[in-house]
KOLTI-862877 format. One record per residue (C-alpha): residue number from 1; z, y, x. Coordinates in nm, 2 decimals. Example, Ala and Ser with C-alpha at 12.3 -4.5 7.8 and 13.67 -1.06 7.14 Angstrom:
ATOM|num|w|v|u
ATOM|1|0.78|-0.45|1.23
ATOM|2|0.71|-0.11|1.37
! end
This chain:
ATOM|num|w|v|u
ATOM|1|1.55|0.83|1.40
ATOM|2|1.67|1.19|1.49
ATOM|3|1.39|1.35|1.59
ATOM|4|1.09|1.44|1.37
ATOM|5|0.88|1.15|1.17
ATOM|6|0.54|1.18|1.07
ATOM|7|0.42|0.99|0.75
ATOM|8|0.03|0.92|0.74
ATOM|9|-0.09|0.90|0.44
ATOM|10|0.17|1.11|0.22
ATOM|11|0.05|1.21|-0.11
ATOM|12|-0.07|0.82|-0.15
ATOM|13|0.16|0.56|-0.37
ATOM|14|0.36|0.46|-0.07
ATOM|15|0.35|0.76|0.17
ATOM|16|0.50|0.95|-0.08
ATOM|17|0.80|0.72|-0.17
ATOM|18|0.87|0.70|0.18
ATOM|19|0.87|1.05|0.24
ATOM|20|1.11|1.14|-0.06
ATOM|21|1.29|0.81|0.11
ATOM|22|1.32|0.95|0.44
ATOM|23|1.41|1.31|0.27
ATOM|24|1.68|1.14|0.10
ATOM|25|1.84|1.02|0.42
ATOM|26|1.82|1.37|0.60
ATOM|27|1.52|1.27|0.83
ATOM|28|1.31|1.55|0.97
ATOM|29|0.99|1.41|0.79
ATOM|30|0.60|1.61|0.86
ATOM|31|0.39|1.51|0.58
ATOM|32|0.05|1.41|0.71
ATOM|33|-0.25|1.41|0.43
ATOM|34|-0.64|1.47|0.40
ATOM|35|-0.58|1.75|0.13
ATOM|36|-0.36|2.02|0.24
ATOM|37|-0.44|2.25|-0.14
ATOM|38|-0.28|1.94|-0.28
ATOM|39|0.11|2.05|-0.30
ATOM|40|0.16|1.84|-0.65
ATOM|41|0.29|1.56|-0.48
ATOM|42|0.53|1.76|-0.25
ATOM|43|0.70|1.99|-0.55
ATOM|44|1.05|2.01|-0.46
ATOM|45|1.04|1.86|-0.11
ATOM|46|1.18|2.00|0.15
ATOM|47|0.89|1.88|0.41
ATOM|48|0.61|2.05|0.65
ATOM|49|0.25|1.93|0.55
ATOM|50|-0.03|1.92|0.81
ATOM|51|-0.40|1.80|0.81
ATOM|52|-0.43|1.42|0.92
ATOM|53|-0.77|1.22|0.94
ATOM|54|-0.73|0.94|1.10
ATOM|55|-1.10|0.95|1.19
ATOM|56|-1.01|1.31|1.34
ATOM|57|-0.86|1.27|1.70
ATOM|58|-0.81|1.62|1.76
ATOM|59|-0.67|1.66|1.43
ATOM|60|-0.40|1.33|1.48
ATOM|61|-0.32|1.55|1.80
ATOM|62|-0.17|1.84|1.65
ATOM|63|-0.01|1.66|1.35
ATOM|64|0.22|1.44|1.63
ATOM|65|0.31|1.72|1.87
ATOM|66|0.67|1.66|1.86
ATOM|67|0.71|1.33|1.70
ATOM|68|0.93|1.04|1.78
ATOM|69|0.85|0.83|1.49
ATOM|70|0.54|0.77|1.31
ATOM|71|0.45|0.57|1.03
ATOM|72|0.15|0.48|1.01
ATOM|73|0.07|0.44|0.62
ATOM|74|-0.26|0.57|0.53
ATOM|75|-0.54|0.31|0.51
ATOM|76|-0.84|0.27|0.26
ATOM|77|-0.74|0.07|-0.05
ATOM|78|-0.97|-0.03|-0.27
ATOM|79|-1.21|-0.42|-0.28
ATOM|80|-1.48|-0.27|-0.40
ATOM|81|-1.78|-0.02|-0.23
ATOM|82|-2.17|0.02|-0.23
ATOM|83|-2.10|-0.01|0.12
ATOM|84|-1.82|-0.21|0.20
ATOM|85|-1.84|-0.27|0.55
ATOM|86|-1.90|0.15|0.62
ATOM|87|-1.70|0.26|0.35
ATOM|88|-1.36|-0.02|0.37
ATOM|89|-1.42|-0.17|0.69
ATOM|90|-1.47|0.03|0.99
ATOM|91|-1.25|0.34|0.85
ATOM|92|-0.94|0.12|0.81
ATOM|93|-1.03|-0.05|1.16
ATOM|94|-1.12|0.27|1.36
ATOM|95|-0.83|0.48|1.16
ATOM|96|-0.60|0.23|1.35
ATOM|97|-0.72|0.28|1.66
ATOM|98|-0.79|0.66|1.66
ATOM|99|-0.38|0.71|1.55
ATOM|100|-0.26|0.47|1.78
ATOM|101|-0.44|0.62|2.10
ATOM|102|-0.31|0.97|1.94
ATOM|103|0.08|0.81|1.94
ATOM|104|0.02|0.70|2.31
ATOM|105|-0.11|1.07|2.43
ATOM|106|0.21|1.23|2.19
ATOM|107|0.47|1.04|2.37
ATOM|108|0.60|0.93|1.98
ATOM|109|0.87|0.66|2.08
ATOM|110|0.83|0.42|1.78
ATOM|111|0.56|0.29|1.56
ATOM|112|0.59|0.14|1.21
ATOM|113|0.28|0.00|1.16
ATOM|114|0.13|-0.03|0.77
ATOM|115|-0.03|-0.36|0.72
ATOM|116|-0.06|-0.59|0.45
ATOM|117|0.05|-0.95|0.30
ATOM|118|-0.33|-0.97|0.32
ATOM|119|-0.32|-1.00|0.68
ATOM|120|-0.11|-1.32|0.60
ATOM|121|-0.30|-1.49|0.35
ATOM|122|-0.19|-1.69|0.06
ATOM|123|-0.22|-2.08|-0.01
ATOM|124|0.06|-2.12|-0.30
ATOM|125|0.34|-2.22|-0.04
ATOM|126|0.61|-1.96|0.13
ATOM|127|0.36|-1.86|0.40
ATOM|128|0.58|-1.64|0.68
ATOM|129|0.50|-1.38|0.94
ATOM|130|0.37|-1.66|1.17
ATOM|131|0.05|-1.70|0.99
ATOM|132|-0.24|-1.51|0.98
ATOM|133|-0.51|-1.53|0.73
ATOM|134|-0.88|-1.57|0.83
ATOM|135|-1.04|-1.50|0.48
ATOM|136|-1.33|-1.25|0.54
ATOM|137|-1.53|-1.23|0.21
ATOM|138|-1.31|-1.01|0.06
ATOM|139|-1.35|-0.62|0.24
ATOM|140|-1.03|-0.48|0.21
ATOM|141|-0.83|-0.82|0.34
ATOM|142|-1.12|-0.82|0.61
ATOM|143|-1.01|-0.46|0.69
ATOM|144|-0.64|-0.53|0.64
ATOM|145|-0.67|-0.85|0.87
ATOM|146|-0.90|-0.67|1.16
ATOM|147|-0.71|-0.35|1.15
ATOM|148|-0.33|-0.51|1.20
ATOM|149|-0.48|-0.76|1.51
ATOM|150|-0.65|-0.43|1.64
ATOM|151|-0.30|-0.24|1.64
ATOM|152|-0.14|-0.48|1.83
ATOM|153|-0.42|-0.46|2.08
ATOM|154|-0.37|-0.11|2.12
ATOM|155|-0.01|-0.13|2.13
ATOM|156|0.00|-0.41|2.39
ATOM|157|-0.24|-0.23|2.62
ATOM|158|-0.11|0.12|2.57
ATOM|159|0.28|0.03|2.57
ATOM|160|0.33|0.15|2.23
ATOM|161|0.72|0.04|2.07
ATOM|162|0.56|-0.08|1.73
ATOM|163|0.66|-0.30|1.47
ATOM|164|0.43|-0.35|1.13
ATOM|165|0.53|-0.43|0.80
ATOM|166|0.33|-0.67|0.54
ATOM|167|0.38|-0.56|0.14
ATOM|168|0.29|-0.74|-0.12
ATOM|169|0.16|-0.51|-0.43
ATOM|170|0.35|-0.25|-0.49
ATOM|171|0.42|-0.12|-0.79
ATOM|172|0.71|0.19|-0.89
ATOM|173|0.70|0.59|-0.94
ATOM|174|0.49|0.84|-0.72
ATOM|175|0.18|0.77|-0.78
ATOM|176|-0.04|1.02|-0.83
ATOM|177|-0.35|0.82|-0.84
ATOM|178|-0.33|0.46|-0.95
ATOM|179|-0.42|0.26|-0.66
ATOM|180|-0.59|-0.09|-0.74
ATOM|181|-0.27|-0.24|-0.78
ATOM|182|-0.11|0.01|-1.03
ATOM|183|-0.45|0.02|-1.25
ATOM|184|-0.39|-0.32|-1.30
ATOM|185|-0.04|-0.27|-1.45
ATOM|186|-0.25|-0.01|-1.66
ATOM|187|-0.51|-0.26|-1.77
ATOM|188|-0.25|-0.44|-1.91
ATOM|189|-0.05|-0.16|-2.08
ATOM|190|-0.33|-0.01|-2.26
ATOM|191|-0.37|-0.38|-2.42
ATOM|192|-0.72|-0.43|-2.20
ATOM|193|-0.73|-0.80|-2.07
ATOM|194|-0.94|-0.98|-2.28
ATOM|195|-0.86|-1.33|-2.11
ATOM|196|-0.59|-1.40|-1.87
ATOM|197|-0.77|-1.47|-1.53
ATOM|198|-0.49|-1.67|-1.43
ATOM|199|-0.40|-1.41|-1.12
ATOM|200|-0.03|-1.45|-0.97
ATOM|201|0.01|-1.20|-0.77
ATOM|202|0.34|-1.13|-0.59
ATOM|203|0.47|-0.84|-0.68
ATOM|204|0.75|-0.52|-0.52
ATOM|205|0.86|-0.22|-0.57
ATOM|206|0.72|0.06|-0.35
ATOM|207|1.07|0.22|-0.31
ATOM|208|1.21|-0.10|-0.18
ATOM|209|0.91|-0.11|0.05
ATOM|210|0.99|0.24|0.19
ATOM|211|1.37|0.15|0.23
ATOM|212|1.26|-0.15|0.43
ATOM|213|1.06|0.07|0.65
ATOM|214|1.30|0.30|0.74
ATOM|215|1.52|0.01|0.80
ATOM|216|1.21|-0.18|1.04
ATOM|217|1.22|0.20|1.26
ATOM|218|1.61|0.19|1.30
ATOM|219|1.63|-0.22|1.33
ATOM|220|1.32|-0.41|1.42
ATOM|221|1.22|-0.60|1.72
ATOM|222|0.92|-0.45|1.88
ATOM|223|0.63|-0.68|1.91
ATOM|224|0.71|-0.82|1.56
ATOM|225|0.59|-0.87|1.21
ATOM|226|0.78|-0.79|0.88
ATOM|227|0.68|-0.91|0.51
ATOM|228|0.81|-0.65|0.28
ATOM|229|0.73|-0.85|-0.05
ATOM|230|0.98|-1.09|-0.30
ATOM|231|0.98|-1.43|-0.28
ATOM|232|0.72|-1.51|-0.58
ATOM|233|0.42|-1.44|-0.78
ATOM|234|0.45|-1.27|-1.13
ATOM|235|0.17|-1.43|-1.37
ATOM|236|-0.02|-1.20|-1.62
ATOM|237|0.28|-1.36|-1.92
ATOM|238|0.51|-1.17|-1.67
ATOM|239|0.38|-0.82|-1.67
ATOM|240|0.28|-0.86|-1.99
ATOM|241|0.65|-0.93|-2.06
ATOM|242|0.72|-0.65|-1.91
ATOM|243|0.52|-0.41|-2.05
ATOM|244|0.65|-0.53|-2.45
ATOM|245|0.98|-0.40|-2.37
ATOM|246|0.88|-0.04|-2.40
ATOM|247|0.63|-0.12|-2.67
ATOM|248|0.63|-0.46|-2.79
ATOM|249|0.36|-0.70|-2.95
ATOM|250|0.12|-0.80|-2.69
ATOM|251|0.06|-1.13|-2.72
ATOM|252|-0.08|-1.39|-2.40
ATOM|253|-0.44|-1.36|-2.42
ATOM|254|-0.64|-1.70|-2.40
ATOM|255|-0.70|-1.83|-2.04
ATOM|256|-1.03|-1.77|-1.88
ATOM|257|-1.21|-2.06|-1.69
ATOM|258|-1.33|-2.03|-1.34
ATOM|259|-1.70|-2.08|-1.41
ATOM|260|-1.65|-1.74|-1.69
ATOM|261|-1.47|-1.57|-1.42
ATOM|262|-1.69|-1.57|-1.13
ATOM|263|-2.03|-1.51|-1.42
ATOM|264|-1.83|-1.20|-1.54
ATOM|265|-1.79|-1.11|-1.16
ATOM|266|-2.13|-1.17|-1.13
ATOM|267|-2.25|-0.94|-1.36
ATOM|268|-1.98|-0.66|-1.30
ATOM|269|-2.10|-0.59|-0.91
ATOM|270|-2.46|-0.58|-1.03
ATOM|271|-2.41|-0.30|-1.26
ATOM|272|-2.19|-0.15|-1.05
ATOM|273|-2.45|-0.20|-0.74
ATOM|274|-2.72|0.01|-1.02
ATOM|275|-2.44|0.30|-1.17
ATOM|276|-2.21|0.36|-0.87
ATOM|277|-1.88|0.26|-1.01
ATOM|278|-1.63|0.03|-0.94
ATOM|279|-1.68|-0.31|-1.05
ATOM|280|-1.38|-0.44|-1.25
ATOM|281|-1.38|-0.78|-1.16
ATOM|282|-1.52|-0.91|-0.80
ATOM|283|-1.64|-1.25|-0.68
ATOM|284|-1.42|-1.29|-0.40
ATOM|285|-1.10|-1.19|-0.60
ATOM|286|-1.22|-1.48|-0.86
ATOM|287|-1.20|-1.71|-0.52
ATOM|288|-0.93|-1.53|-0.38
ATOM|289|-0.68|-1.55|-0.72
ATOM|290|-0.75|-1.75|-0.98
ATOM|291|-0.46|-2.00|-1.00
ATOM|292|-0.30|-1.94|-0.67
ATOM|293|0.04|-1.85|-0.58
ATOM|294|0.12|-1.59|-0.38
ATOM|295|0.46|-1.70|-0.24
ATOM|296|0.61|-1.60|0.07
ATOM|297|0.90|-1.64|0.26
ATOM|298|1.14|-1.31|0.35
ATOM|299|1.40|-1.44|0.57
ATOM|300|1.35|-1.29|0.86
ATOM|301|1.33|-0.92|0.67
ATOM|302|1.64|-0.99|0.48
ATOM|303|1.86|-1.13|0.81
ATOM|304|1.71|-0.84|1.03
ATOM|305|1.61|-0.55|0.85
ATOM|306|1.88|-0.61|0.54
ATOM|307|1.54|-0.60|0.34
ATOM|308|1.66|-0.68|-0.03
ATOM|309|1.39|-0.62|-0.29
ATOM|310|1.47|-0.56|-0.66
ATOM|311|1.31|-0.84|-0.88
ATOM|312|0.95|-0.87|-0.98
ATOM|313|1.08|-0.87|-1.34
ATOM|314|1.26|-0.55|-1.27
ATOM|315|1.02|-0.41|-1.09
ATOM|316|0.77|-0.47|-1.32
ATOM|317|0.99|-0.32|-1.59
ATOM|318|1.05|-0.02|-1.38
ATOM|319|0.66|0.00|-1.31
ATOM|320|0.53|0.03|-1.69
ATOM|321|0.84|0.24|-1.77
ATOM|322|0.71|0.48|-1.48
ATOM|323|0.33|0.45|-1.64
ATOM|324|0.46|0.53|-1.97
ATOM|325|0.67|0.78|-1.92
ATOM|326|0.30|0.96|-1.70
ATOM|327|0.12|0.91|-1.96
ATOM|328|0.35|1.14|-2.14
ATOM|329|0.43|1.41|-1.84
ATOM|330|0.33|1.39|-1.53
ATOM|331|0.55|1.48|-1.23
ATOM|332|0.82|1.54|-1.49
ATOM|333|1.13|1.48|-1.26
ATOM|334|1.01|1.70|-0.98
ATOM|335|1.16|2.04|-0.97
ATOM|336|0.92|2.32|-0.90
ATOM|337|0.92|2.45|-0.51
ATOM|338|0.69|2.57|-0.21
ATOM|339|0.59|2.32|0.08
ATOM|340|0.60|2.44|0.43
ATOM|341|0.25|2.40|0.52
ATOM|342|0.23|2.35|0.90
ATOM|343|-0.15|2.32|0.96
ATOM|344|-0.44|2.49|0.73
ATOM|345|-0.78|2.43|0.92
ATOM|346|-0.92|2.09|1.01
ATOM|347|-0.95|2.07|1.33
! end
């Protein structure tokens, strides 16, 4: 970790907590995104940024001349697509293998691999890095699940040092765009759940995410497999919880039955098949979450990484006060500076 790090994926929720992260323990950190006009996210951050598609080899080239550690973060998130298999799929699964073969030819020295908890799976007990999940309905666990088992194909047959780490939902400051994850948290602020689909999800906080990936480059055993999540799943009384302490009177809306569920579902992916918008509500989640813990077990983070997550109720406090306060002024707490932009033309 004295050489240069490159961060995939940097002006997303994650990447950009772990840059600021890395900053903040006087790493060497090249920002790697898709949009190199974008310096919003980067205000104040003392970081080169350079053009990174993962679907662009020659491009992956440049950005890792001279890096020892990459972190591999970006990845397509999002469940729902016209074309799921085109548009979630094959990016996510071809990404991996397109930045992988680029680490190989760079020479980069250590790997931390991006994957998910949905790689693991989740059946309501303390599931642990042993397990792997084989549900396939669902596109972006089908990508999340292919993707991870294809990186450690590649890194097995080209002698890569990686490790990967599994999060749970993250939630927490820096995001500029509200992934899938942090909408949700917006639904519910905004006062927009008309039923509680009885959803737990398990819930952390993108900063302690980012810690625990610095830690996995400086500590973890190569060849293995770290969930960076809390112990268990946050139902919707939780966040909602959460959210009335910054403005309070949301009451528990009224449970939803399966059957209702999976008929709103239903409906939402046809219209969304005829105007081109995201469906709200998708069959396979229905299947996926309704009434079933996600619950995981983080031993072998906390004994070997020193992974210790804030609380979900924390988090979750920390989360709406962050959505809040955006709502308000966006990038507020960033002072105003230049970024050191390494590469201009995609290669």
């Amino acid at each position: 970790m004295n050489g240069l790090c490159l961060v995939t994926g940097a002006n997303g929720h994650l990447g950009n907590t772990l840059v600021r992260a890395l900053l903040g323990q006087g790493h060497r950190v090249r920002a790697g995104v898709r949009d190199i006009g974008n310096h919003a996210p980067f205000a104040g951050l003392d970081c080169e940024l350079v053009y990174a598609e993962l679907l662009d080899s020659s491009a992956l080239d440049k950005a890792l001349e001279g890096v020892q550690v990459l972190f591999q973060v970006a990845a397509v998130f999002k469940h729902w697509a016209r074309n799921p298999e085109a548009e979630i799929v094959e990016p996510n699964l071809v990404g991996t293998r397109r930045v992988l073969e680029a680490a190989s030819r760079a020479g980069v020295q250590r790997v931390v691999y991006v994957s998910s908890v949905a790689a693991v799976g989740h059946d309501g007990t303390a599931l642990d890095e042993t397990h792997w999940n084989t549900e396939s309905e669902n596109a972006y666990y089908k990508s999340k699940i292919l993707s991870e088992q294809a990186a450690w194909q590649c890194a097995e047959a080209l002698g890569l040092n990686m490790v990967s780490v599994l999060p749970s939902a993250m939630v927490g400051p820096n995001a500029g765009s509200l992934t899938d994850t942090m909408g949700f948290l917006q639904t519910v602020r905004q006062r927009q759940m008309p039923f509680d689909p009885g959803f737990r999800f398990n819930f952390v906080d993108v900063r302690d995410v980012a810690d625990g990936m610095i830690r996995a480059a400086e500590k973890g055993r190569a060849g293995q497999r770290y969930i960076l999540a809390n112990v268990r799943s946050s139902p919707l009384s939780d966040l909602i919880a959460a959210a009335n302490t910054h403005t309070p009177g949301y009451r528990q809306p009224v449970s939803a039955p399966r059957w209702l569920l999976l008929g709103v579902a239903w409906l939402q992916e046809r219209w969304a098949r005829c105007v081109g918008k995201p469906a709200q509500l998708l069959l396979s989640q229905v299947r996926l979450f309704h009434n079933v813990a996600q619950e995981y077990d983080i031993t072998k983070a906390k004994n070997e990484l020193g992974f210790n997550p804030r609380s979900p109720e924390v988090a979750l406090q920390q989360a709406f006060a962050y959505l809040y306060r955006q709502a308000h002024q966006p990038y507020e707490d960033l002072p105003q500076a230049a970024v050191q932009t390494v590469s201009s033309s995609r290669a």
